[in-house]
DRENVEX-822845 format. One record per residue: residue number from 0; residue in one letter; x, y, z of N, C-alpha, C in turn. Coordinates in nm, 2 decimals, m for minus. Example, Ala and Ser with C-alpha at 12.3 -4.5 7.8 and 13.67 -1.06 7.14 Angstrom:
# residues 2
+-----+----+--------+--------+--------+--------+--------+--------+--------+--------+--------+
:   i : aa :   n_c1 :   n_c2 :   n_c3 :  ca_c1 :  ca_c2 :  ca_c3 :   c_c1 :   c_c2 :   c_c3 :
+-----+----+--------+--------+--------+--------+--------+--------+--------+--------+--------+
:   0 :  a :   1.32 :  m0.57 :   0.78 :   1.23 :  m0.45 :   0.78 :   1.32 :  m0.33 :   0.78 :
:   1 :  s :   1.28 :  m0.22 :   0.71 :   1.37 :  m0.11 :   0.71 :   1.29 :   0.00 :   0.79 :
+-----+----+--------+--------+--------+--------+--------+--------+--------+--------+--------+
//
This chain:
# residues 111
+-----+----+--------+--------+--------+--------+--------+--------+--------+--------+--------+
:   i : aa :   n_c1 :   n_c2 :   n_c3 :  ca_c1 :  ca_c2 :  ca_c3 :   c_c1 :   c_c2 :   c_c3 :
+-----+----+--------+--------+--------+--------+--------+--------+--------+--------+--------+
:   0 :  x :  m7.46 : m13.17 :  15.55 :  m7.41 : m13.21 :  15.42 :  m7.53 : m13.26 :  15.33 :
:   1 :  x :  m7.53 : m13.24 :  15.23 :  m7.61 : m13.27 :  15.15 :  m7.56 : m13.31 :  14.99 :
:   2 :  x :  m7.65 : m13.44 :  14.94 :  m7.56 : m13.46 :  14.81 :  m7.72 : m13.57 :  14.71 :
:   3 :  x :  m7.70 : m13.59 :  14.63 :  m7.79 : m13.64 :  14.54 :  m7.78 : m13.76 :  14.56 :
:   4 :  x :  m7.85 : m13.86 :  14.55 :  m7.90 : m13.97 :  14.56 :  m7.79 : m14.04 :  14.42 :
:   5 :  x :  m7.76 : m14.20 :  14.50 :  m7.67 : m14.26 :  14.41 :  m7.54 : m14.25 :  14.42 :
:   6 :  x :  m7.48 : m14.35 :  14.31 :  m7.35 : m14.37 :  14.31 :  m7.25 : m14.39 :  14.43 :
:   7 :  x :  m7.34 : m14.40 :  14.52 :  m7.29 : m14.45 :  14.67 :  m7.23 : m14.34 :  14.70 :
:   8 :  x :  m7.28 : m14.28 :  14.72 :  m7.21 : m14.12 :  14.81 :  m7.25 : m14.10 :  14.93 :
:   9 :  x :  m7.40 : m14.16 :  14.97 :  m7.48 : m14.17 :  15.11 :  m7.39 : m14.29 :  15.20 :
:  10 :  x :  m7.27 : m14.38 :  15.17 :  m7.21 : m14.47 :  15.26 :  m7.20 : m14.37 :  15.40 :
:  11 :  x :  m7.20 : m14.37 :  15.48 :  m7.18 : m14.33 :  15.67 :  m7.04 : m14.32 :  15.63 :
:  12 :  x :  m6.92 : m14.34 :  15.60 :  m6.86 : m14.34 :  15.62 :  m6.74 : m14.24 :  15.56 :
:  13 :  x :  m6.82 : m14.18 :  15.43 :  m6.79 : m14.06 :  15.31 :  m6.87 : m13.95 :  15.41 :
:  14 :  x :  m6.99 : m14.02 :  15.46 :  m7.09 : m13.88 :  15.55 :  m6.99 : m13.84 :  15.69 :
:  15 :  x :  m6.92 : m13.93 :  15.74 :  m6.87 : m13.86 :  15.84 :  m6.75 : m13.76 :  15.85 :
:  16 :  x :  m6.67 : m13.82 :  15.68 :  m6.54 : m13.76 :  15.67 :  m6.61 : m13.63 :  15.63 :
:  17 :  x :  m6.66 : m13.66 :  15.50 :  m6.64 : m13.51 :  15.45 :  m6.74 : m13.39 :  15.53 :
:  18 :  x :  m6.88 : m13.48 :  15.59 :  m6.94 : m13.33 :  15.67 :  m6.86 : m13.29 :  15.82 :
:  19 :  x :  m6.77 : m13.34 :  15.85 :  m6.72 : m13.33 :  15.94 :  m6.56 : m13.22 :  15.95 :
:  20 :  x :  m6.52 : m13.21 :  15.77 :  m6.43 : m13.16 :  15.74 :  m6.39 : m12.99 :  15.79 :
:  21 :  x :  m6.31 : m12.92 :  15.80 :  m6.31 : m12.77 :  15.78 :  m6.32 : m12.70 :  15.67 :
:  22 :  x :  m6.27 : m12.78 :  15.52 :  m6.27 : m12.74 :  15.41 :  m6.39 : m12.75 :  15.34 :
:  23 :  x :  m6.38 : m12.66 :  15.22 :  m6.53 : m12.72 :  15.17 :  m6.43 : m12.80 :  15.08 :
:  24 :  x :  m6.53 : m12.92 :  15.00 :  m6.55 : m13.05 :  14.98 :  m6.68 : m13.00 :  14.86 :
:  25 :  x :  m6.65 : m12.98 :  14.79 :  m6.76 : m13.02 :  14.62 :  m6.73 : m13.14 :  14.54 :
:  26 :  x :  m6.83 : m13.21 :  14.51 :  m6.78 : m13.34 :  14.41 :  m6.87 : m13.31 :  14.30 :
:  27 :  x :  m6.81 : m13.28 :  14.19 :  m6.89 : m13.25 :  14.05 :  m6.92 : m13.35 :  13.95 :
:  28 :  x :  m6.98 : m13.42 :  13.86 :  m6.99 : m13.48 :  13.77 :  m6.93 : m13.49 :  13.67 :
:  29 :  x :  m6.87 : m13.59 :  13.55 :  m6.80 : m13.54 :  13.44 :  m6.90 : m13.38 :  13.37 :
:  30 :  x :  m7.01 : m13.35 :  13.39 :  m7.05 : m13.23 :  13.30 :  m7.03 : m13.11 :  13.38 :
:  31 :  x :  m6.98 : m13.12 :  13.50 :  m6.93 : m12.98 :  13.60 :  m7.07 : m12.96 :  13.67 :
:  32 :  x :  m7.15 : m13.04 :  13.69 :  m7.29 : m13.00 :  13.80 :  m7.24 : m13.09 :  13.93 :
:  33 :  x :  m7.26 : m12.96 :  14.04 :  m7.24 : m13.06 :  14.16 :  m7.30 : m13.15 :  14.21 :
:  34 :  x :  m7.25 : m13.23 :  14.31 :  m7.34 : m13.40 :  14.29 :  m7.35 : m13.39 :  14.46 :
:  35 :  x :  m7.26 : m13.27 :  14.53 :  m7.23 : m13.30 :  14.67 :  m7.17 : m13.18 :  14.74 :
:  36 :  x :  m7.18 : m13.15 :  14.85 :  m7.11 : m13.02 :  14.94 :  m7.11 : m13.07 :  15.06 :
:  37 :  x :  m7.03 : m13.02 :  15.14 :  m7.04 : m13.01 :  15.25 :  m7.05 : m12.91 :  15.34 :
:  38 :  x :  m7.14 : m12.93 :  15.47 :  m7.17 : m12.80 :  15.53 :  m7.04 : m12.72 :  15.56 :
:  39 :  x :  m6.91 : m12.70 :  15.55 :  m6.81 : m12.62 :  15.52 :  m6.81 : m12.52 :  15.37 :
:  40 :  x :  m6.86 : m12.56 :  15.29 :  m6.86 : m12.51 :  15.14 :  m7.00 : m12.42 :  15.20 :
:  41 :  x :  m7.10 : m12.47 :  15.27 :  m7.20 : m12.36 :  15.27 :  m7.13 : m12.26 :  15.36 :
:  42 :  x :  m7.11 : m12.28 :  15.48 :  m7.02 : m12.19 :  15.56 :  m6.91 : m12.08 :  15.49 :
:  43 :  x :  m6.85 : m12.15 :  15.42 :  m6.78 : m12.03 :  15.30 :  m6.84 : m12.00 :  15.17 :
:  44 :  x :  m6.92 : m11.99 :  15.13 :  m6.96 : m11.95 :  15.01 :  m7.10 : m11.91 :  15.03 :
:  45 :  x :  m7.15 : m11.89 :  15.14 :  m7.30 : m11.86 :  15.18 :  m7.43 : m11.90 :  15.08 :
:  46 :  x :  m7.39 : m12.02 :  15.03 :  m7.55 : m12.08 :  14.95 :  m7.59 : m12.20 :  15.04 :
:  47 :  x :  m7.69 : m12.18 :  15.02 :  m7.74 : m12.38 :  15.10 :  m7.69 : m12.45 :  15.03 :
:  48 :  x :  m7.72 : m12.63 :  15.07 :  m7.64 : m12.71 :  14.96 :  m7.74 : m12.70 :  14.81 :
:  49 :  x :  m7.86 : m12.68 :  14.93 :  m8.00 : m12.71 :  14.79 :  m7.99 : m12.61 :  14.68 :
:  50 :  x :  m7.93 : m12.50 :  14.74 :  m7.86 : m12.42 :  14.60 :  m7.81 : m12.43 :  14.51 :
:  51 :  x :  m7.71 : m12.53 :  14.55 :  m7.61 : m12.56 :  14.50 :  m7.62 : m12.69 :  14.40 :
:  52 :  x :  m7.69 : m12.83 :  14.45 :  m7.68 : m12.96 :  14.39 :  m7.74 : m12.94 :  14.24 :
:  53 :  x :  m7.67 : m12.99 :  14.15 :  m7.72 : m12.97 :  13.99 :  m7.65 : m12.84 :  13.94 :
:  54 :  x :  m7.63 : m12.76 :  14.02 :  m7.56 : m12.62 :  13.91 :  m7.38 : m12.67 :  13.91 :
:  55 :  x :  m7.40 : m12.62 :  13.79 :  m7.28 : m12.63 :  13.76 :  m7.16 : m12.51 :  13.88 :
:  56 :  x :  m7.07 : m12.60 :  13.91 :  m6.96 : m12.58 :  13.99 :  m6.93 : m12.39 :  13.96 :
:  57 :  x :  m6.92 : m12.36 :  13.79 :  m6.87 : m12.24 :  13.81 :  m6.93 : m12.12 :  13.86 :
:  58 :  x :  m7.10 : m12.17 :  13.93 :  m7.15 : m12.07 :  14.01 :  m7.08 : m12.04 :  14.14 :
:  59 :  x :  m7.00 : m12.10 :  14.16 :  m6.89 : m12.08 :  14.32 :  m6.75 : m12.01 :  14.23 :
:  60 :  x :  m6.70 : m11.98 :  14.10 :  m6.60 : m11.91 :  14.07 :  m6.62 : m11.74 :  14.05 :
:  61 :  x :  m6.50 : m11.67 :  14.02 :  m6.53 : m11.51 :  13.97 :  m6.54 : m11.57 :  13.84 :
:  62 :  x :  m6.53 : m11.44 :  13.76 :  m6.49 : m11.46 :  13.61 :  m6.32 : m11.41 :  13.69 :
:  63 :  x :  m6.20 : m11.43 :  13.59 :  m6.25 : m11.54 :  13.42 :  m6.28 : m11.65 :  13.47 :
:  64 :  x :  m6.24 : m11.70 :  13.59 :  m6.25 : m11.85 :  13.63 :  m6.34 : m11.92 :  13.57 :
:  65 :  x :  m6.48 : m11.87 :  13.60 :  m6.60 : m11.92 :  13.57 :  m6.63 : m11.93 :  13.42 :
:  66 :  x :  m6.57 : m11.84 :  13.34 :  m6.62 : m11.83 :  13.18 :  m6.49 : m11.91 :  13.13 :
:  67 :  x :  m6.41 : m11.97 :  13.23 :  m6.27 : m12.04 :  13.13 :  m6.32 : m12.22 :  13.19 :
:  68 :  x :  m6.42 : m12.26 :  13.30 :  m6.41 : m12.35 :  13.38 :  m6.49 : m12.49 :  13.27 :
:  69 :  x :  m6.58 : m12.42 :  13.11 :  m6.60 : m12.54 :  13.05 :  m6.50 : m12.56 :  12.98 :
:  70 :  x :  m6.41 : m12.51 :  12.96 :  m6.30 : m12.54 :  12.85 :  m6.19 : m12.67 :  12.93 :
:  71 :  x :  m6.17 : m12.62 :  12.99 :  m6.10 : m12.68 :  13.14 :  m6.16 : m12.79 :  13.19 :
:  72 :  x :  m6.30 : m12.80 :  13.18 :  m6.31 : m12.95 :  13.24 :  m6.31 : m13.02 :  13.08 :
:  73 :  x :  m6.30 : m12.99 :  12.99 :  m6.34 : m13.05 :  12.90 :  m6.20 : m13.10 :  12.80 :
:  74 :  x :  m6.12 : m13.01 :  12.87 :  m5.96 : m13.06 :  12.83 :  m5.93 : m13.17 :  12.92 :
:  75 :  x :  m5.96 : m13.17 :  13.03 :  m5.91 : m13.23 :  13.14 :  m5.97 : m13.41 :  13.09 :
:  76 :  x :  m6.09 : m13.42 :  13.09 :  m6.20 : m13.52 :  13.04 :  m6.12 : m13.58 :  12.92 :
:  77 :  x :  m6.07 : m13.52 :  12.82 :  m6.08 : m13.55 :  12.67 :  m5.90 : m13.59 :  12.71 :
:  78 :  x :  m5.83 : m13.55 :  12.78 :  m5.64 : m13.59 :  12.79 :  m5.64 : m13.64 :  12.93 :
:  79 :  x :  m5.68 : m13.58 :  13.02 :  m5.67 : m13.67 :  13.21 :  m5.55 : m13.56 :  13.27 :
:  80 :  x :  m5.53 : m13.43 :  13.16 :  m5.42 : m13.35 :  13.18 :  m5.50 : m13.25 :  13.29 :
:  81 :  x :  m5.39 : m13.18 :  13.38 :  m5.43 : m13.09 :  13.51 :  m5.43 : m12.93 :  13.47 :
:  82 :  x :  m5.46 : m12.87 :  13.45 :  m5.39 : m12.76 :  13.41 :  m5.41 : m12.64 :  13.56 :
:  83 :  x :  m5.49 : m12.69 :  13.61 :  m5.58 : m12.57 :  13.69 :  m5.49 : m12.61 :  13.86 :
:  84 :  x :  m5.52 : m12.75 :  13.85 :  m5.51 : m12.81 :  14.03 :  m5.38 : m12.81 :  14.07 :
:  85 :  x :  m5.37 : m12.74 :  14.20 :  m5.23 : m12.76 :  14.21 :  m5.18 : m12.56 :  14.19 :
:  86 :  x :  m5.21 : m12.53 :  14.09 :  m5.17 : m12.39 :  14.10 :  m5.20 : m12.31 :  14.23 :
:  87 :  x :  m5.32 : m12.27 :  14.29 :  m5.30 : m12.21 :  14.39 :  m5.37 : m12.07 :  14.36 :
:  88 :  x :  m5.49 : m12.03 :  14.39 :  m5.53 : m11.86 :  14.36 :  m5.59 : m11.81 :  14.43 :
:  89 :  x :  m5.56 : m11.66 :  14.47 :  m5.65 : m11.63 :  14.52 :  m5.77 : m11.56 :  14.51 :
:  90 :  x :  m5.87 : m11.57 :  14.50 :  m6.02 : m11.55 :  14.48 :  m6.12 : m11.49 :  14.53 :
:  91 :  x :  m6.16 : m11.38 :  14.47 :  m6.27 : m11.26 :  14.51 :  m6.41 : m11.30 :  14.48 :
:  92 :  x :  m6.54 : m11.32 :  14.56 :  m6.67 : m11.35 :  14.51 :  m6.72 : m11.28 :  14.49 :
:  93 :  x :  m6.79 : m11.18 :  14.41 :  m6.89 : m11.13 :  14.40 :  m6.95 : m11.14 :  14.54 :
:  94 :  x :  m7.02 : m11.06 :  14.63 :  m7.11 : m11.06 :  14.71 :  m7.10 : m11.19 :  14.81 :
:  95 :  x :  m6.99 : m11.25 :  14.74 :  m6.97 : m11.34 :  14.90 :  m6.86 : m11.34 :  14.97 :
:  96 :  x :  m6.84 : m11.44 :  15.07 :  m6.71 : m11.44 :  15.16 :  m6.57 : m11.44 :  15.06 :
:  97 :  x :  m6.45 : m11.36 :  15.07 :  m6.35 : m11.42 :  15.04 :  m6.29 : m11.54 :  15.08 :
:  98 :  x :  m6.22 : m11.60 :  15.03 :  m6.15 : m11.69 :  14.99 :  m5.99 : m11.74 :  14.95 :
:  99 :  x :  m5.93 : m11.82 :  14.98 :  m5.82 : m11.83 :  14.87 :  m5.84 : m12.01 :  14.85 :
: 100 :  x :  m5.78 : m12.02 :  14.73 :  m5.77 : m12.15 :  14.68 :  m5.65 : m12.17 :  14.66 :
: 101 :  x :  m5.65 : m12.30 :  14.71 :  m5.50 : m12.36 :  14.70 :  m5.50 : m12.49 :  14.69 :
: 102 :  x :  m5.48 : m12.57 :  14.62 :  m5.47 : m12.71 :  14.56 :  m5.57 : m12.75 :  14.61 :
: 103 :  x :  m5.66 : m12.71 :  14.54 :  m5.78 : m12.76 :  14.58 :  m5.86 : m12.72 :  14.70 :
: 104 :  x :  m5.79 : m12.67 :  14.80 :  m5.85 : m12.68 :  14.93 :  m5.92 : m12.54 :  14.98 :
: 105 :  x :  m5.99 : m12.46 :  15.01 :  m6.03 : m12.35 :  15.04 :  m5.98 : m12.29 :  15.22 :
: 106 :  x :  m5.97 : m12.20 :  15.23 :  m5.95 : m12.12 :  15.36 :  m6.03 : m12.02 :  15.37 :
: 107 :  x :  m6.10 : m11.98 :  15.45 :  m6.18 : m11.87 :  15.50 :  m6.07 : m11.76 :  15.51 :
: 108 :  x :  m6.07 : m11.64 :  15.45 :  m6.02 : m11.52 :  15.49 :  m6.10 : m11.44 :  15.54 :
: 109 :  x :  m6.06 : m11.33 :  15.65 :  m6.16 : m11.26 :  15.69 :  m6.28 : m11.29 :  15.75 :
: 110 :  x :  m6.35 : m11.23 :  15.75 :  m6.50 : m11.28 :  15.71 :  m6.61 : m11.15 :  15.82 :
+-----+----+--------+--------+--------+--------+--------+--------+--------+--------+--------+
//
């Protein structure tokens, strides 16, 4: 697991739950860059974390996902309204593992 320095994310005790999880586990910032992964998210999405920390989250979506995902965090920020979580999709990557999403949580299909 790997995550950026600060805001108390390094506590032992955030490090055991989440690298220890089966799901992947992304924690993004209010501007959609990730701040955190867990070695489950590399496992399903085939990037390192070091790939990953700083880019914005919609490098792990398809389109439209990815081309609808600033609108969306930015509705969500400006009212505290959900529109996305909770729905449930499922999800083709470009050139990586499939996927489904479901309230949040990821499952390995296939592989």
């Amino acid at each position: 697991m790997q995550h950026e320095d600060g805001g108390g994310l390094a506590d032992s005790l955030y490090r055991a739950i989440v690298g220890t999880a089966v799901d992947a586990i992304v924690v993004i910032g209010g501007n959609g860059a990730i701040r955190s992964v867990n070695n489950a998210t590399e496992r399903l999405f085939g990037y390192a974390a070091a790939e990953l920390i700083g880019r914005q989250l919609k490098i792990l979506m398809p389109e439209p996902y990815a081309g609808e995902h600033d609108a969306y965090l930015a509705n969500y920020l400006r009212t505290g309204q959900k529109k996305i979580i909770g729905i449930g999709r499922e999800v083709v990557r470009p050139a990586k593992r499939r996927v489904d999403v479901s309230d949040g949580s990821l499952r390995r299909r296939g592989a």
